[in-house]
MARMAR-197963 format. One record per atom (N, C-alpha, C): residue in one letter; x, y, z. Coordinates in steps of 0.05 Angstrom, whole numbers, padded with zeros to 5 digits, always signed. Layout:
BEGIN
AXYZ/...
REM end
This chain:
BEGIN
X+00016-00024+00000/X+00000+00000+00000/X+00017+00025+00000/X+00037+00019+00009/X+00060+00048+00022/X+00070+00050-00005/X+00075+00045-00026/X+00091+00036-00048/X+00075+00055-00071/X+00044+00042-00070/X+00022+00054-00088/X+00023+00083-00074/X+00034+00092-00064/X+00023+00119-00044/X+00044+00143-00056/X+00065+00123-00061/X+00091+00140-00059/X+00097+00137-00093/X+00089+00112-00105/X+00078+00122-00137/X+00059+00136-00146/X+00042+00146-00141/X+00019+00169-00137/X+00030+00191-00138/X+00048+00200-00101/X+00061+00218-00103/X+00081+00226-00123/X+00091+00213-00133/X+00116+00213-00147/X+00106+00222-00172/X+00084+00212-00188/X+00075+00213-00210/X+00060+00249-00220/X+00049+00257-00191/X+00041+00279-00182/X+00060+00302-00175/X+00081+00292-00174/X+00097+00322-00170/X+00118+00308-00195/X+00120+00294-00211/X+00123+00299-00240/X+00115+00324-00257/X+00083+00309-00254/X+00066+00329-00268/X+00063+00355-00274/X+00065+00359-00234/X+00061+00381-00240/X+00084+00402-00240/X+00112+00387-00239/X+00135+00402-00246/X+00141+00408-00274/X+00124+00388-00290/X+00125+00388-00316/X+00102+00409-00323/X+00080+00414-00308/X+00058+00429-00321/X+00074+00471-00311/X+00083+00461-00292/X+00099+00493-00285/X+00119+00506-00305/X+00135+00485-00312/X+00150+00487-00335/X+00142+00507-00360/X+00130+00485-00366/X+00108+00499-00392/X+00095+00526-00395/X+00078+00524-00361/X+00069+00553-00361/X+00087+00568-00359/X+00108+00568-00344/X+00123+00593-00339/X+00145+00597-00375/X+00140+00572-00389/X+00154+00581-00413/X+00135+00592-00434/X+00108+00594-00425/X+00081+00605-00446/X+00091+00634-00428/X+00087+00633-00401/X+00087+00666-00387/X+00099+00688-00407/X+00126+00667-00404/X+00153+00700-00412/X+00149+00697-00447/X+00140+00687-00463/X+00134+00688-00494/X+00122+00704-00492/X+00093+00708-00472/X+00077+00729-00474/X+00087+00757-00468/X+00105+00758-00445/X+00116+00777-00447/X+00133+00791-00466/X+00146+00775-00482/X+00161+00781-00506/X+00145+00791-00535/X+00117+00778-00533/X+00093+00777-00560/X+00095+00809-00550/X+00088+00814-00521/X+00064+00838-00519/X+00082+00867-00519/X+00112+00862-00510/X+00130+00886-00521/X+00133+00893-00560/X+00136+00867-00564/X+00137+00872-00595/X+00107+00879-00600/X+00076+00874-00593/X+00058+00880-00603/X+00061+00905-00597/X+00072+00923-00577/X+00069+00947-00581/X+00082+00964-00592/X+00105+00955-00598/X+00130+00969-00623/X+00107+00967-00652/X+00100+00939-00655/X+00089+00939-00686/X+00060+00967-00683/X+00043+00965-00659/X+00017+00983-00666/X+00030+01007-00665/X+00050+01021-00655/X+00068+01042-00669/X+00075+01054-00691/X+00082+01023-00692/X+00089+01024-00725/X+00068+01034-00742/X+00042+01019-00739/X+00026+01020-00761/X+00015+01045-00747/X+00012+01057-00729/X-00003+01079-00729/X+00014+01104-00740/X+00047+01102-00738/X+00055+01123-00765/X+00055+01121-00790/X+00043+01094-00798/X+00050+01091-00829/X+00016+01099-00830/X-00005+01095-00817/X-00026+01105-00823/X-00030+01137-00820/X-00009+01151-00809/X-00011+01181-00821/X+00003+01189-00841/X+00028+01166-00840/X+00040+01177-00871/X+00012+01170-00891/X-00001+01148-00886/X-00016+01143-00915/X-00030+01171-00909/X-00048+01179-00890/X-00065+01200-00890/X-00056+01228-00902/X-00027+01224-00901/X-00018+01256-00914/X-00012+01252-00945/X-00004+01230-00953/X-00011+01215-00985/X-00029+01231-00992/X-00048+01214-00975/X-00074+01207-00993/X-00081+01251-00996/X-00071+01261-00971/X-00070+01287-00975/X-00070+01303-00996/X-00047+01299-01005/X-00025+01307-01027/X-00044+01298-01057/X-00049+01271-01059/X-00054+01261-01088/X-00080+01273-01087/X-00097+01275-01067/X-00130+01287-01079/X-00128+01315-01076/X-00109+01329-01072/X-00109+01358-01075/X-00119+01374-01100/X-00122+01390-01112/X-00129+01399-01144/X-00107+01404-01149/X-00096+01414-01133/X-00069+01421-01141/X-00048+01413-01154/X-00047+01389-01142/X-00034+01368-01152/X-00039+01354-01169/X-00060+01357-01179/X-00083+01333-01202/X-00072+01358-01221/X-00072+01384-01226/X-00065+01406-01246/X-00035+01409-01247/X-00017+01403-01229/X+00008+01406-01236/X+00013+01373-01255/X+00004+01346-01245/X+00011+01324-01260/X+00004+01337-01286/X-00029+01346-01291/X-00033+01356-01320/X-00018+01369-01334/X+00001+01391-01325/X+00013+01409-01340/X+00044+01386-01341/X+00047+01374-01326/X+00077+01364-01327/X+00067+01339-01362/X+00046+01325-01361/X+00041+01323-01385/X+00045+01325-01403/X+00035+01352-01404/X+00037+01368-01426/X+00061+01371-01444/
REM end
């Protein structure tokens, strides 16, 4: 009986040395995902004003009459 008790135990702090493992190697990835997620929404929130000052520029008249004349 003492034997079954202490393979139980044994089997159980396997586990769950093995299940700590894991989480604590999912933990710090997340930490690593969520610094880089915030470098990248950076990112895209200046390339979404550069597009906004584009899109500025090309629908201007101005600019639609200078391409015309360079045409020419």
């Amino acid at each position: 009986m003492n034997d079954l008790i202490v393979a139980v135990v044994a089997i159980c702090a396997v586990f769950s040395f093995l299940t700590a493992k894991h989480y604590f190697r999912y933990k710090s990835g997340l930490t690593v995902q969520g610094a880089q997620t915030d470098q990248l929404q950076s990112e895209i929130n200046a390339l979404k004003q550069r597009i906004a000052t584009l899109e500025a520029i090309v629908t201007d008249p101005g600019y639609q009459l200078k391409r015309d004349i360079e045409r020419l």
